[in-house]
C-alpha positions as CSV (number, residue, x, y, z in Angstrom):
1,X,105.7,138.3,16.6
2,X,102.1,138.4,15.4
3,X,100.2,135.6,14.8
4,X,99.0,135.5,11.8
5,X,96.2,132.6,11.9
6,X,94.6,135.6,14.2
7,X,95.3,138.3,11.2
8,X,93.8,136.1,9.1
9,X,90.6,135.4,10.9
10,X,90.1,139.3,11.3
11,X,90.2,139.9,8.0
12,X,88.1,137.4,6.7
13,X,85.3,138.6,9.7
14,X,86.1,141.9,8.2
15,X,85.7,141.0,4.3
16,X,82.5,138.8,5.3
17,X,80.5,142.1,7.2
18,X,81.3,144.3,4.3
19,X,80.0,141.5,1.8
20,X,76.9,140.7,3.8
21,X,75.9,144.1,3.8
22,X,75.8,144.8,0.4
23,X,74.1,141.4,-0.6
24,X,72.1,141.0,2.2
25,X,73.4,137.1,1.8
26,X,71.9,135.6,5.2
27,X,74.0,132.6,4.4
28,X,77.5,134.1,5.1
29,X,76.0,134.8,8.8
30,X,75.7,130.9,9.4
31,X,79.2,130.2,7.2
32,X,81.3,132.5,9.7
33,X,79.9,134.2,12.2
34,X,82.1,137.3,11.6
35,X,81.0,139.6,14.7
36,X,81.4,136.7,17.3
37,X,84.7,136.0,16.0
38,X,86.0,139.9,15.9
39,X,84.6,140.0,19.6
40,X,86.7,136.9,20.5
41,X,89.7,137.9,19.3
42,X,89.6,141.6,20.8
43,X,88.5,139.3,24.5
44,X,91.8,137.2,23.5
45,X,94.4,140.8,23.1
46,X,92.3,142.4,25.8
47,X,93.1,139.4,28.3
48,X,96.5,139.6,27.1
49,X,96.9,143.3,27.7
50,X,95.5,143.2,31.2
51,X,98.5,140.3,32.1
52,X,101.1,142.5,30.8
53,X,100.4,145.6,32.1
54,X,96.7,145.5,34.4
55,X,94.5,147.9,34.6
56,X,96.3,150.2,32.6
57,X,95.7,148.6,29.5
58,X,91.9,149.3,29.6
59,X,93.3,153.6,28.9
60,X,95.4,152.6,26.4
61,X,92.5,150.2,24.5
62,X,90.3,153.1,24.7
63,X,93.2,155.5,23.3
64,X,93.4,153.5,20.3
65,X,89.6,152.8,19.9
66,X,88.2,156.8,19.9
67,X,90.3,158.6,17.4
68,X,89.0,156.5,14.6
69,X,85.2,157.1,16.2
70,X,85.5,160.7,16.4
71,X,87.0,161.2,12.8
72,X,83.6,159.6,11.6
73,X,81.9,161.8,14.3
74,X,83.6,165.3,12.7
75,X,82.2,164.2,9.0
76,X,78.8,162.7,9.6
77,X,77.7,164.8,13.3
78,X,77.5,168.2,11.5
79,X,76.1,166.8,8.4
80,X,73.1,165.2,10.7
81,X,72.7,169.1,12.3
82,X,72.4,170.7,9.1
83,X,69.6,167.7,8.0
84,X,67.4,168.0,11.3
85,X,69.5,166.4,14.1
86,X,68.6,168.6,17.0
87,X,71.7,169.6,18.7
88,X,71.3,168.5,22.2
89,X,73.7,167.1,25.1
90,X,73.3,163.7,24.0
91,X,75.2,164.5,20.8
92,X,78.2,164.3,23.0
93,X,77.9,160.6,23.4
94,X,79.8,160.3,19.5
95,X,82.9,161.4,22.5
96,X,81.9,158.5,23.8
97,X,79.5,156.3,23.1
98,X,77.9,154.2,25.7
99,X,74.5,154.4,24.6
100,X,73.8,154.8,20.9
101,X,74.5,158.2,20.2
102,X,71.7,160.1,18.8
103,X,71.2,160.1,14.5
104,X,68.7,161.0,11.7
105,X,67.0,158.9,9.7
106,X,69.8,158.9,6.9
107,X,72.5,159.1,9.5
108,X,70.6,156.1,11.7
109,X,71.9,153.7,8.9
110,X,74.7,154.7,7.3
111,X,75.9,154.8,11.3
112,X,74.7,151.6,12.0
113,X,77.7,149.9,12.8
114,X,77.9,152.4,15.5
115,X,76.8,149.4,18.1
116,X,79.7,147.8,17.9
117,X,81.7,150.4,19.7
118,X,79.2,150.6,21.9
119,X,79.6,147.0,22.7
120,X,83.4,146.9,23.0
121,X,83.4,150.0,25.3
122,X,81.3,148.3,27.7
123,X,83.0,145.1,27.1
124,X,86.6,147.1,27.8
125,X,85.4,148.9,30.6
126,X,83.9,145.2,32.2
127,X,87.1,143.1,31.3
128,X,89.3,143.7,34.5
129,X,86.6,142.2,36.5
130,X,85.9,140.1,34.3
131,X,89.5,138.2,34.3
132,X,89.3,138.3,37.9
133,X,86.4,136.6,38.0
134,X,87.3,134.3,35.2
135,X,90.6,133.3,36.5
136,X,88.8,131.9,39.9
137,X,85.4,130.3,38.6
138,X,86.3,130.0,34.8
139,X,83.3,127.4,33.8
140,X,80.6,130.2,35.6
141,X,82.2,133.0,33.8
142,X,81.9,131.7,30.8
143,X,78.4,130.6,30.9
144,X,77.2,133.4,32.5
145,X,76.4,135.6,29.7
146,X,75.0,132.9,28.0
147,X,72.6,132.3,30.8
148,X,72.0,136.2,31.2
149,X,70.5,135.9,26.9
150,X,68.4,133.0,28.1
151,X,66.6,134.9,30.9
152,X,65.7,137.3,28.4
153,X,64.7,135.1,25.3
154,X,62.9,133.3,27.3
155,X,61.1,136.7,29.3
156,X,62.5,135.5,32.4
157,X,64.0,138.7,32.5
158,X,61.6,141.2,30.4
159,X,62.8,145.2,29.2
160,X,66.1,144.2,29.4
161,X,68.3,147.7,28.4
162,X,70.0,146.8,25.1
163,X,73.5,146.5,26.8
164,X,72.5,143.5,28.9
165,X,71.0,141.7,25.3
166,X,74.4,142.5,23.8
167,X,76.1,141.3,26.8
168,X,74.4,138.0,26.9
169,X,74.9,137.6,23.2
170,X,78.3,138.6,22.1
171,X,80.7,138.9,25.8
172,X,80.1,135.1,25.5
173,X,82.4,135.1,22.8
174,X,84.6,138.0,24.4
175,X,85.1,135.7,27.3
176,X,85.8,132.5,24.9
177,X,89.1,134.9,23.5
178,X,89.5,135.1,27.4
179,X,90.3,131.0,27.1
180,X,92.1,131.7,23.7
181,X,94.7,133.7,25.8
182,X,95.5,131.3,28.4
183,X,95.5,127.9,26.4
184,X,92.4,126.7,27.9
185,X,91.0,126.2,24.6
186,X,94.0,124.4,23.1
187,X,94.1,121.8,26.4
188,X,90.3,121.1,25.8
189,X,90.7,117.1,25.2
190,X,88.6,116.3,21.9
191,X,86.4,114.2,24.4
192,X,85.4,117.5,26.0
193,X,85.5,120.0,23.2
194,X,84.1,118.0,20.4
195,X,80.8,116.9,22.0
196,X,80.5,120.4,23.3
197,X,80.7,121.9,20.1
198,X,78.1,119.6,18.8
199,X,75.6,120.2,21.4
200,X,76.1,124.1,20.6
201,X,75.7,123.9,16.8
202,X,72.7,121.5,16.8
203,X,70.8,123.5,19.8
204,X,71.5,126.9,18.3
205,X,70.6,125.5,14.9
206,X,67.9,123.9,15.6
207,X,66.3,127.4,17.4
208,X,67.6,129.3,14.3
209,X,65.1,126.4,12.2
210,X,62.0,126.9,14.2
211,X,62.4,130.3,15.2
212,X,63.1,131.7,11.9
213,X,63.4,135.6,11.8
214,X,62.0,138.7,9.4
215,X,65.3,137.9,6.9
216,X,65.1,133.8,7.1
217,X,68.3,132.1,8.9
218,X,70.4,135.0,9.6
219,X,71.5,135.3,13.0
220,X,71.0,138.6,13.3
221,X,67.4,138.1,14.0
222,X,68.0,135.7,16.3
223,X,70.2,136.1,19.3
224,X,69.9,132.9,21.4
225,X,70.7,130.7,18.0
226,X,73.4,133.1,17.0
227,X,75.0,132.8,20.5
228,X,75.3,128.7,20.2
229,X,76.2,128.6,17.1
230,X,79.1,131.7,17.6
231,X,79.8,129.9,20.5
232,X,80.7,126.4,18.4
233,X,82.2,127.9,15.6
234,X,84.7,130.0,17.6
235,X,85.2,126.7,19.8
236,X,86.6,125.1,16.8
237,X,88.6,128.3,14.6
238,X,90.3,128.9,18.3
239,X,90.6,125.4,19.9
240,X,91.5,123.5,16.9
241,X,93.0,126.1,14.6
242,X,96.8,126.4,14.3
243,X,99.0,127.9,15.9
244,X,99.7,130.3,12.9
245,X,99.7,131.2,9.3
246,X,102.9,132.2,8.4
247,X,102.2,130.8,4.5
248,X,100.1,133.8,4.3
249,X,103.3,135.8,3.9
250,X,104.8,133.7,1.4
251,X,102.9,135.5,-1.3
252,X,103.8,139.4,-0.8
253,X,100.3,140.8,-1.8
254,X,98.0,138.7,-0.1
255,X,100.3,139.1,2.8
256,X,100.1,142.8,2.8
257,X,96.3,142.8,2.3
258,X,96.1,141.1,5.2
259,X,98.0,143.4,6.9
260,X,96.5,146.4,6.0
261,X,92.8,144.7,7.0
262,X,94.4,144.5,10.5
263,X,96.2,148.1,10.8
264,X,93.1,149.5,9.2
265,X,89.8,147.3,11.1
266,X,88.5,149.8,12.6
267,X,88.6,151.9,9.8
268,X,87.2,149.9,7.3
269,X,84.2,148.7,10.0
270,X,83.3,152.3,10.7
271,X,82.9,153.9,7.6
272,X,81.6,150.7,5.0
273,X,77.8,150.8,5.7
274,X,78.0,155.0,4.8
275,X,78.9,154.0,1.3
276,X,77.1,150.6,1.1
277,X,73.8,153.1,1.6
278,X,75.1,155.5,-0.7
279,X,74.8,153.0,-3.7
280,X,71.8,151.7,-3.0
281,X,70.0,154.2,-5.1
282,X,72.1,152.5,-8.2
283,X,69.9,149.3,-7.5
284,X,66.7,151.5,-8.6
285,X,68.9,153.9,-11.6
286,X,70.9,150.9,-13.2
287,X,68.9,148.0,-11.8
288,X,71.5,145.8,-10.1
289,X,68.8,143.4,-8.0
290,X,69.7,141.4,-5.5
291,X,69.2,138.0,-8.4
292,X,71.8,139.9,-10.5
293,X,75.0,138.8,-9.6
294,X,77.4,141.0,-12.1
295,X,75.3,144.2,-10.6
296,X,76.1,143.0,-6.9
297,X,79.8,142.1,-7.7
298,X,79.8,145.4,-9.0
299,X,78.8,147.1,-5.8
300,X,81.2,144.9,-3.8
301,X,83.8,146.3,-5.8
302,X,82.4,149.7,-5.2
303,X,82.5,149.8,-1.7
304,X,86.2,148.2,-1.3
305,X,87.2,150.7,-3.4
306,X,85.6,153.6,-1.3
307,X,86.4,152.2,1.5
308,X,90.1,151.8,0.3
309,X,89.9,155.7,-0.6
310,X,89.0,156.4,2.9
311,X,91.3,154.4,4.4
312,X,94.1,156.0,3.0
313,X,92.7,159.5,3.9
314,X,91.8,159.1,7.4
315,X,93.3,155.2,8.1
316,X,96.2,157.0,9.6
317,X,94.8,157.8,13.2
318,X,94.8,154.2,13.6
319,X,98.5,154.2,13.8
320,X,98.6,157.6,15.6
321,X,96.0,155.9,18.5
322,X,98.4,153.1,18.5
323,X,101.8,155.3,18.6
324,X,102.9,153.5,15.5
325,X,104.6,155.7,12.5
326,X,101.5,157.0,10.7
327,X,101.6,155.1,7.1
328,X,99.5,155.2,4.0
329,X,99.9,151.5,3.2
330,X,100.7,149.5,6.3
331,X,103.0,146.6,6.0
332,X,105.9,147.9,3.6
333,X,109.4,147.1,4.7
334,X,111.0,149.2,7.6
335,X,113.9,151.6,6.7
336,X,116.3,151.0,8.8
337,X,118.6,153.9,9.7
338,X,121.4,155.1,7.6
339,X,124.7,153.7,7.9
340,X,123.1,150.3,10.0
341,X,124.0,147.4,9.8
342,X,122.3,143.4,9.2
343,X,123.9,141.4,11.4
344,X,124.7,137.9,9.3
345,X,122.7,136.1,10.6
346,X,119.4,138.1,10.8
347,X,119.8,137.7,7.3
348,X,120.1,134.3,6.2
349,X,117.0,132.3,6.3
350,X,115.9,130.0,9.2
351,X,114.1,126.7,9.4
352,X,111.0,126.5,10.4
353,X,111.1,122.9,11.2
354,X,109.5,121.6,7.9
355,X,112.9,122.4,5.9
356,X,110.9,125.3,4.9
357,X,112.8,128.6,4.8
358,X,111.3,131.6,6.7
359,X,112.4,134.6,7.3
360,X,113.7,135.6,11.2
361,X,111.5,137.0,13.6
């Protein structure tokens, strides 16, 4: 059964990078730290794949990760070419991308969130041995990355590639889903976890105060303050959070938003920033500033609804990668096959221990 506190943090992570993009709010970065929390929760299903079925699950992450990429890649590649991308080699790395695969000025932006498949290859491909490691020396593991940002914000460690900056900044939080998975964040005593998330917040905010960046306090100008304070914020949503969320199923439509956030994430992630750039020439035509906040709802609402439009167009390899039944709307009710039959009592209601009725698992 699904847990649906998880589903919930997704899509609100989701919802808050699409937002952030279009109104540049640096705010919302310090309010939820959306890409630390999407990289915890992938560490926290990849830990749980690799104790099911080992090293096998690293294929089968990959499998569902690619189709969505290369979709993208068949639009947007051959557009580049025919706008001055030189075709060379290194425009096979949209197969796979561990280094940024090449892009045109245009196609350098509204590709942007390109990175973060770069990241969560790398991240994949490292997770085996990571877990090893982590189930033997968990406290090193865990800092470890941490450490690694620190040697090169502090130039301990200068021209660092950009995979070792990513890995210092956000396999920190990859590893934290790591301690999701197997309770340890849940039997951190609030004598350990609480003082530990208050050293994190007030060290990575107080660096994210005096070492304000080009946009202000956003932390995505500043990686060692955006690690700490990732780092406390995910302590807390994954230590002290509960268990679940089934209330968010009680109302049918927010449930099945939800939902389709979670069958669609990739999706949505991949193609947003095309059409948030796309509408940024209405800012000039119709003059929706950043101050105007009707013109910015506006182009919130634009994008979802693009976005949605793609989604249903394309949002089907998701389920094919994941050898679901492809659906246009994920989350209806399951036909069952002609002729079956409910079993009594898979139909009545069940308590959930609150005298609230739910419905079985």
């Amino acid at each position: 059964m699904r847990n649906r506190y998880l589903d919930l943090l997704r899509f609100l992570a989701i919802v808050r990078v699409v937002v952030y993009h279009v109104t540049g709010w640096a705010t919302l970065t310090l309010l939820f730290p959306a890409m630390s929390v999407m990289f915890a929760l992938a560490g926290s299903l990849m830990a749980a794949s690799l104790r099911r079925s080992g090293g096998p699950a690293v294929g089968r992450r990959l499998r569902r990760l690619l189709p969505s990429l290369w979709v993208l890649a068949a639009v947007f590649v051959p557009a580049m070419l025919l706008t001055g991308l030189p075709l060379s080699p290194r425009v096979l790395l949209w197969l796979f991308p561990v280094v940024d695969p090449p892009a045109n000025g245009w196609g350098a932006l509204a590709l942007s969130p390109i990175w973060y498949l770069r990241d969560y290859l790398w991240f994949v491909l490292a997770s085996p041995v990571a877990l090893w490691l982590y189930r033997r020396a968990p406290l090193p593991t865990l800092v470890a990355p941490y450490l690694l940002l620190a040697t090169i914000e502090f130039d301990l460690y200068s021209n660092a590639p950009v995979v070792a900056r990513h890995f210092g900044l956000y396999f920190g939080a990859w590893l934290l889903g790591f301690a999701h998975q197997d309770g340890t964040l849940r039997r951190l005593g609030n004598r350990v976890l609480w003082p530990v998330v208050l050293v994190l917040a007030t060290v990575g905010g107080t660096w994210l105060v005096t070492h304000p960046g080009p946009r202000g306090y956003d932390l995505n100008d500043n990686p060692f303050g955006n690690a700490l304070w990732s780092a406390a914020f995910i302590l807390v949503l994954l230590g002290r959070g509960p268990a679940g969320a089934q209330w968010i199923d009680r109302s049918p439509v927010f449930g099945r938003v939800v939902t389709v956030f979670n069958r669609r994430a990739l999706t949505v992630y991949l193609w947003h920033m095309a059409f948030v750039v796309a509408l940024t020439p209405l800012v000039d035509v119709v003059g929706w500033s950043h101050q105007d906040p009707i013109g910015l709802a506006i182009r919130v609402a634009l994008v979802f609804l693009l976005v949605g439009l793609v989604t249903a167009l394309v949002g089907w390899v998701e389920d094919v990668a994941a050898g679901r039944r492809p659906e246009l709307l994920p989350g209806g009710p399951r036909p069952r096959p002609a002729g079956s039959v409910v079993p009594e009592q898979r139909r009545r209601p069940v308590e959930d221990g609150t005298g609230v009725s739910v419905g079985s698992p």
